[in-house]
C-alpha positions as CSV (number, residue, x, y, z in Angstrom):
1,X,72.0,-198.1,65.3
2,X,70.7,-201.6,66.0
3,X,71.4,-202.7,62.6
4,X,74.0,-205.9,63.0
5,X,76.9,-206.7,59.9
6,X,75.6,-209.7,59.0
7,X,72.0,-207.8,58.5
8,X,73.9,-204.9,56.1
9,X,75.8,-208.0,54.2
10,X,72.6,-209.6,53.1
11,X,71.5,-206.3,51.9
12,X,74.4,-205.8,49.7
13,X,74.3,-208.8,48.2
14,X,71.0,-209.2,47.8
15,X,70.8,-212.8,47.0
16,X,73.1,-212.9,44.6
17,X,74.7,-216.4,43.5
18,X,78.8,-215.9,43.2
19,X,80.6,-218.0,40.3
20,X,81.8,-220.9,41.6
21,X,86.0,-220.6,40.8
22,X,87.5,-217.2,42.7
23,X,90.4,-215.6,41.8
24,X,93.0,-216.3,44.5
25,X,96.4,-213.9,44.7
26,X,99.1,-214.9,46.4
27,X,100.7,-212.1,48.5
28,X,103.5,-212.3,50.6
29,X,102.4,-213.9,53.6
30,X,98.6,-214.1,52.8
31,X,96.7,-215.8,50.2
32,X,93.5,-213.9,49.3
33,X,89.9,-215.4,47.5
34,X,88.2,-212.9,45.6
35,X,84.7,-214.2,45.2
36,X,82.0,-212.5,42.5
37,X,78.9,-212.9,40.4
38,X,80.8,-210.9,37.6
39,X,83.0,-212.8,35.5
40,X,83.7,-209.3,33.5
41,X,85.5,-208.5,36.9
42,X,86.9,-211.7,37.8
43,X,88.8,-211.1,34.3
44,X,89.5,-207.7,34.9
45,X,91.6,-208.3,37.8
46,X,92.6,-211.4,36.7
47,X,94.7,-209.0,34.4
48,X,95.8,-206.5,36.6
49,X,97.1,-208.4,39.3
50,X,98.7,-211.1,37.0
51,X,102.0,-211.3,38.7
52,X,100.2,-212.4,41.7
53,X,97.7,-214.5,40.5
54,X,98.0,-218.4,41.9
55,X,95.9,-221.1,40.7
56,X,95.6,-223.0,43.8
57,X,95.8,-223.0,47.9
58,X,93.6,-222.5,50.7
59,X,93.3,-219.2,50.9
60,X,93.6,-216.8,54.8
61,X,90.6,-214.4,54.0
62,X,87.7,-214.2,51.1
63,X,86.7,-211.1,49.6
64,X,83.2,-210.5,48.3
65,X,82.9,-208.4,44.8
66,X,78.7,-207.9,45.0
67,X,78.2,-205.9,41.2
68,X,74.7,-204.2,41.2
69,X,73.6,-201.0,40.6
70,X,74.9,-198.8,44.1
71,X,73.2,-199.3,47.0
72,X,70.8,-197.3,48.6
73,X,71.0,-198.0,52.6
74,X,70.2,-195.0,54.0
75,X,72.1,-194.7,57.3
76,X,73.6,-192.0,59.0
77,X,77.4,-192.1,58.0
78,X,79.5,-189.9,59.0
79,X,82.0,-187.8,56.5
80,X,85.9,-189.4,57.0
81,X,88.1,-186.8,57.3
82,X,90.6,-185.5,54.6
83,X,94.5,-185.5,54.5
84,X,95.5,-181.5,55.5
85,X,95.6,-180.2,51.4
86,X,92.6,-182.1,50.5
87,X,89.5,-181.3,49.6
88,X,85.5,-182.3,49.1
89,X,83.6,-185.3,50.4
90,X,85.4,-188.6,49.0
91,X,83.8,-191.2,51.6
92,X,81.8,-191.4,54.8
93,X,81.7,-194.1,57.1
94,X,79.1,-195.9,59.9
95,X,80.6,-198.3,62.8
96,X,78.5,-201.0,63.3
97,X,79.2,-203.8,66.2
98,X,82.6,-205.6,65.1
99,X,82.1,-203.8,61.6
100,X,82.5,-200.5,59.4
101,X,80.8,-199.6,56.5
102,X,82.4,-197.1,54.1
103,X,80.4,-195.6,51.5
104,X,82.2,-193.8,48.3
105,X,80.3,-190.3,47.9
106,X,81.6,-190.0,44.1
107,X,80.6,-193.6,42.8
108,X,77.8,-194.6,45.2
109,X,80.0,-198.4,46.1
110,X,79.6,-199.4,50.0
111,X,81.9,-201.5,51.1
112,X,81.5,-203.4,54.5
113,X,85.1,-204.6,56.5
114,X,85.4,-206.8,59.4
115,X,87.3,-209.7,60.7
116,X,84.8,-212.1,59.3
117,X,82.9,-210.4,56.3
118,X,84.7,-208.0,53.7
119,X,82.0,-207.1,50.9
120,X,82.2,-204.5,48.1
121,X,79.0,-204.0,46.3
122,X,77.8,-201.7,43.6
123,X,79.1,-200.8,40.4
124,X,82.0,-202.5,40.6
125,X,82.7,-202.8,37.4
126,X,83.2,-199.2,36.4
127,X,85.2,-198.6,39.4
128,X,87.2,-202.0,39.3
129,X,89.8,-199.5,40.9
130,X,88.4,-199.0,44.1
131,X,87.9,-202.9,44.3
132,X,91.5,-203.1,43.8
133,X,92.0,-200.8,47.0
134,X,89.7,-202.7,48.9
135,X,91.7,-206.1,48.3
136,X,95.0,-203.8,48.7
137,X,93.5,-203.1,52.1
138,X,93.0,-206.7,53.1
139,X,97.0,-206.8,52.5
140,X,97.9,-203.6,54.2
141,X,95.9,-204.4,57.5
142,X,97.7,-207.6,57.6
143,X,101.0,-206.1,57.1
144,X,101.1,-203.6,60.1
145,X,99.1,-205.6,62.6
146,X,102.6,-207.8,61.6
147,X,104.4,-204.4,62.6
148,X,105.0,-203.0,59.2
149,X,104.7,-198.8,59.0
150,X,103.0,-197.4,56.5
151,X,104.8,-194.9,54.5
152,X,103.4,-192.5,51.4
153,X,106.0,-193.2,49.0
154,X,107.1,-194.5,45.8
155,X,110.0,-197.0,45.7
156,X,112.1,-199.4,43.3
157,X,114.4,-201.9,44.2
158,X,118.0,-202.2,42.4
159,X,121.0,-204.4,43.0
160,X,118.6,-206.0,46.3
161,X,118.0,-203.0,48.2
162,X,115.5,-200.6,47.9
163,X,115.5,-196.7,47.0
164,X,112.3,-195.0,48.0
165,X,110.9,-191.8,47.8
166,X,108.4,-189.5,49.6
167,X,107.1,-185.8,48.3
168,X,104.0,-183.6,49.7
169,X,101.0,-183.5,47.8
170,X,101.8,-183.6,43.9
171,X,105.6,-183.5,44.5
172,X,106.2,-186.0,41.8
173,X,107.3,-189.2,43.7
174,X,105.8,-191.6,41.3
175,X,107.3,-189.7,38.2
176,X,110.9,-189.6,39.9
177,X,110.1,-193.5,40.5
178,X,109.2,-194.3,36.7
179,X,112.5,-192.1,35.4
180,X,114.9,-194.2,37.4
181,X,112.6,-197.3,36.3
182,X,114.4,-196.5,32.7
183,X,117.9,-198.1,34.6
184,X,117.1,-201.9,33.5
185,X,118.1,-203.1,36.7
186,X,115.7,-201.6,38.7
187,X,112.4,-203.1,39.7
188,X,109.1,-201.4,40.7
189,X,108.3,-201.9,44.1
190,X,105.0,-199.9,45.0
191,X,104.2,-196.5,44.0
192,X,102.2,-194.9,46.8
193,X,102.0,-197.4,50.0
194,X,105.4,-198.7,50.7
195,X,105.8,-200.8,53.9
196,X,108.8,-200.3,56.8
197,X,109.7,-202.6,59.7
198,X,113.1,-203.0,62.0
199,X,114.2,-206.5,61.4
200,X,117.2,-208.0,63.5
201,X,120.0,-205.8,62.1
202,X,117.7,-204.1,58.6
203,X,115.2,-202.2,57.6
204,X,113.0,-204.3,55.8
205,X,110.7,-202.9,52.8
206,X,108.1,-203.8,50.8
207,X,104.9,-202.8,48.7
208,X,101.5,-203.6,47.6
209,X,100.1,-205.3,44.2
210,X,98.9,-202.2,42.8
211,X,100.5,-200.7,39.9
212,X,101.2,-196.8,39.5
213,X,98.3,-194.3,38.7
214,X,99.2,-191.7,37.3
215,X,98.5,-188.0,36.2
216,X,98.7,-187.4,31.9
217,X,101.4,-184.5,32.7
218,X,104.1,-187.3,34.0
219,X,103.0,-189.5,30.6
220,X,103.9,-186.4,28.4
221,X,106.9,-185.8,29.4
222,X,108.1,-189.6,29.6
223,X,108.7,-191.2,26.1
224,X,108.1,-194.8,27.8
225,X,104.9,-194.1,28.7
226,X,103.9,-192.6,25.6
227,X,101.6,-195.7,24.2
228,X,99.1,-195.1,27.0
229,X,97.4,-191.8,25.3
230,X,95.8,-191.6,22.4
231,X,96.8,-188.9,19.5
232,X,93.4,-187.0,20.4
233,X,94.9,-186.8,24.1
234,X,98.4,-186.2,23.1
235,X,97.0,-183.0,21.2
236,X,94.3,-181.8,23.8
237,X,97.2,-181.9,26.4
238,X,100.1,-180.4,25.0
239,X,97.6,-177.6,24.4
240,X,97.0,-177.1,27.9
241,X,99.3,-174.5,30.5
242,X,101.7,-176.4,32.0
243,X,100.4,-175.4,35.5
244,X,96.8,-176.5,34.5
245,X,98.6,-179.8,33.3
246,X,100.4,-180.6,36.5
247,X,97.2,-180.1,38.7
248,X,95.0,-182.1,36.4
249,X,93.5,-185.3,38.0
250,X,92.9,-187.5,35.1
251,X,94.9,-190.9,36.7
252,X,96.2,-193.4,34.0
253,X,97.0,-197.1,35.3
254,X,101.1,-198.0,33.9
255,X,101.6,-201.6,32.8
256,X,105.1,-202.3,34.7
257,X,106.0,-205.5,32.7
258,X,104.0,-204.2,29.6
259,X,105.7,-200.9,29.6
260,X,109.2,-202.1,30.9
261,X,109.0,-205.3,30.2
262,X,108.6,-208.7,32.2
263,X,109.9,-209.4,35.7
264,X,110.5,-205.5,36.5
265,X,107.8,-206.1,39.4
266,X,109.8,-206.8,43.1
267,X,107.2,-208.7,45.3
268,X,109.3,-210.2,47.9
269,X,110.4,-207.7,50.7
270,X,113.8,-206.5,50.4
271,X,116.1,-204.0,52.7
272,X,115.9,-200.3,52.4
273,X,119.0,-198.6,51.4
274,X,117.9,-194.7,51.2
275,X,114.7,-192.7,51.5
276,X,114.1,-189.4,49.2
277,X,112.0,-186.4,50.3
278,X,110.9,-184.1,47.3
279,X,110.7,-180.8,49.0
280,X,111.8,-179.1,45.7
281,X,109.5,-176.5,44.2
282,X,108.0,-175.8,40.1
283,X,108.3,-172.7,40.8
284,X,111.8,-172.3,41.8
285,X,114.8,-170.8,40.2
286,X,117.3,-172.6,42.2
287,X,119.7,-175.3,41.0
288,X,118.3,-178.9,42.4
289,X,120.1,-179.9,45.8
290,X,120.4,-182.5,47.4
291,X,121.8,-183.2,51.0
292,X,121.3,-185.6,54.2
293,X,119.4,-184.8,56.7
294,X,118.4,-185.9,60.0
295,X,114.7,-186.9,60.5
296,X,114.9,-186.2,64.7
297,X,116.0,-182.4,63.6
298,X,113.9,-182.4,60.4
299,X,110.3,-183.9,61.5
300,X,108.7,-181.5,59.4
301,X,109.7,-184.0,56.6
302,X,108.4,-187.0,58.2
303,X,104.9,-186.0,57.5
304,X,105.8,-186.2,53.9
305,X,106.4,-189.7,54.8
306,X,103.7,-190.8,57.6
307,X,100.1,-192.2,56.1
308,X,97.3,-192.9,57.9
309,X,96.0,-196.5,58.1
310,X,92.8,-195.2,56.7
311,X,89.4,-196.2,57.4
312,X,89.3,-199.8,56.5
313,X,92.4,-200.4,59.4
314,X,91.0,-202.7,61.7
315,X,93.2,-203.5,64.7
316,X,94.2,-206.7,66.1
317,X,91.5,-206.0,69.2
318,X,88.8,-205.3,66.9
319,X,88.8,-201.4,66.8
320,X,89.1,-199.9,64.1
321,X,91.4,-196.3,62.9
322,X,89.9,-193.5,64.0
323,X,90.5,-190.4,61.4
324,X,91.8,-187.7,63.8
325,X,94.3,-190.7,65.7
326,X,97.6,-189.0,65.6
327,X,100.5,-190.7,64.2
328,X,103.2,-192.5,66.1
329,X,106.3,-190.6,65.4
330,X,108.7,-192.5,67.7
331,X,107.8,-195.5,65.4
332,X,109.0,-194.0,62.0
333,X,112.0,-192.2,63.6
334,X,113.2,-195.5,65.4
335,X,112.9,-197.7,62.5
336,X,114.2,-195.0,60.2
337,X,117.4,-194.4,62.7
338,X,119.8,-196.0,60.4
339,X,118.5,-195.4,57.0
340,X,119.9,-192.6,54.6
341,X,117.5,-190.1,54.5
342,X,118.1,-187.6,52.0
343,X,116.1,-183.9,50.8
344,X,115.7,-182.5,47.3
345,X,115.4,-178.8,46.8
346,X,115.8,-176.2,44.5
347,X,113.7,-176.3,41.1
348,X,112.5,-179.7,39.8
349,X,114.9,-181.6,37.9
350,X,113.5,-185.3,37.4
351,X,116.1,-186.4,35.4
352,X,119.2,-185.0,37.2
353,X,118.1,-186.7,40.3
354,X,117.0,-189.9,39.2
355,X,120.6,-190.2,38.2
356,X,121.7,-188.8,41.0
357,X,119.6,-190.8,43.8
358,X,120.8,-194.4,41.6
359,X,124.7,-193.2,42.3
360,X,123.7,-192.4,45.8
């Protein structure tokens, strides 16, 4: 492959002219530029990431949105590899000198990621969520090359510590997360990429600007939430089996401030009082439980918590995350020494321990 970045970043944008005023967020730490010949976009996220949204600053990195129709490279990626429980092709990727590009198999976007260029190009429009990853990604490499973990979990903050909970695939972490959101002095922290480091004597935790997506099954069931269907949805899904209804993909972005009103979004790290494992089952008859445990004796609940950097993780030396790299337990467990861990069991009680984990 002789092909250099800067060769495959022409291609994608194709000549394209950007408008002239980006959309700069303001993260923790980082300010961002997002950069794009689509004002319908620029809008679009103008929206959705409205509680970071700054009108001025130099900003630490630029991201390219290219929106065309999806690009047709033909190179020879190669298939990233799938968490254990999934399944299908969702994205291949191609290393290039310096550079990776990672091409989405369902929606045709590419997106190229390196120190110096970080392009997404295709539709991006219709799949204004996988733009939002990419910028998320921007955040999340800067975060751990600062020494932040990455953890799969849902948290909240409340009274200036936060609660935060992990589950194996479909254990319900984000719907425990939006019950105990109904407490009104809670705030939503992140709902799938939550953010661990040791500092001094704390934990220290925080999240990412991307709001919840979730699964109709968890909007049923949740009065709040109850705006984002329409009747015609209400009625095709209360119609389906409730197993059929808890596998259904079919992912809904929630409004925080729109659904639980203004300033319920934490953005500023806080310290991490507790961490929940859902290892409860749908199919159980047994009352829930819940008891402390201790992660050195109970790693098989750590991987509930561990996520991979992904494929868009560059490190500080310029190589970038390899899909088979094992995970560094040590890390977790250390920084997780002196944090209340806790495990749910039994039969799934949402409400019951929402109250419960607040008291906790």
């Amino acid at each position: 492959m002789n092909m250099m970045p800067q060769q495959v970043a022409d291609q994608l944008i194709g000549g394209r002219e950007f408008l002239e005023t980006p959309l700069l967020l303001g993260l923790d730490g980082q300010l961002l530029a997002l950069r794009s010949n689509s004002a319908e976009l620029l809008d679009k996220l103008r929206t959705y990431f409205a509680h970071v949204v700054v009108n001025s600053g130099e900003p630490d990195i630029t991201v390219l949105a290219v929106e065309r129709d999806a690009p047709q490279l033909d190179l020879p990626y190669e298939d990233w590899p799938r968490e254990p429980g999934k399944t299908g092709r969702k994205e291949a990727s191609l290393d290039l000198p310096g550079a990776r590009l990672i091409y989405k198999v369902r929606t045709g976007m590419t997106f190229l990621q390196s120190d110096e260029l970080r392009i997404a190009a295709g539709p991006c429009v219709d799949n204004d969520n996988q733009v939002i990853n990419f910028i998320n990604n921007q955040y999340m490499t800067w975060l751990q090359r600062d020494g932040w973990l990455n953890c799969h979990a849902a948290a909240l903050s409340i009274n200036g510590g936060a609660l935060a909970m992990a589950g194996f695939s479909g254990g319900g972490k984000s719907t425990l997360m939006l019950h105990m959101l109904e407490h009104p002095d809670t705030a939503f922290i992140t709902n799938d990429r939550l953010f661990i480091r040791q500092q001094e004597a704390k934990v220290e935790s925080c999240g990412i600007p991307k709001l919840p997506r979730i699964n109709p099954g968890t909007i049923l069931h949740n009065p709040r939430l109850a705006p984002m269907l329409s009747a015609e949805e209400k009625k095709r899904l209360q119609a389906m089996p409730r197993a059929e209804l808890w596998d259904l993909e079919q992912k809904y972005d929630a409004d925080i401030e729109t659904l639980y009103g203004a300033g319920r979004i934490e953005t500023k790290p806080c310290p991490l009082r507790a961490f929940m494992v859902l290892n409860w089952q749908r199919d159980s008859d047994e009352p829930l439980s819940v008891e402390r445990v201790d992660l050195r004796q109970r790693k098989d609940l750590l991987a509930a918590i561990m996520k991979s950097p992904g494929p868009f993780y560059q490190h500080a030396d310029g190589q970038f995350h390899q899909g088979r790299a094992p995970f560094d337990e040590q890390a977790y467990l250390s920084v997780l020494e002196n944090v209340p861990v806790y495990e749910a069991r039994g039969g799934i009680d949402f409400d019951t321990l929402a109250e419960r984990y607040l008291k906790l």
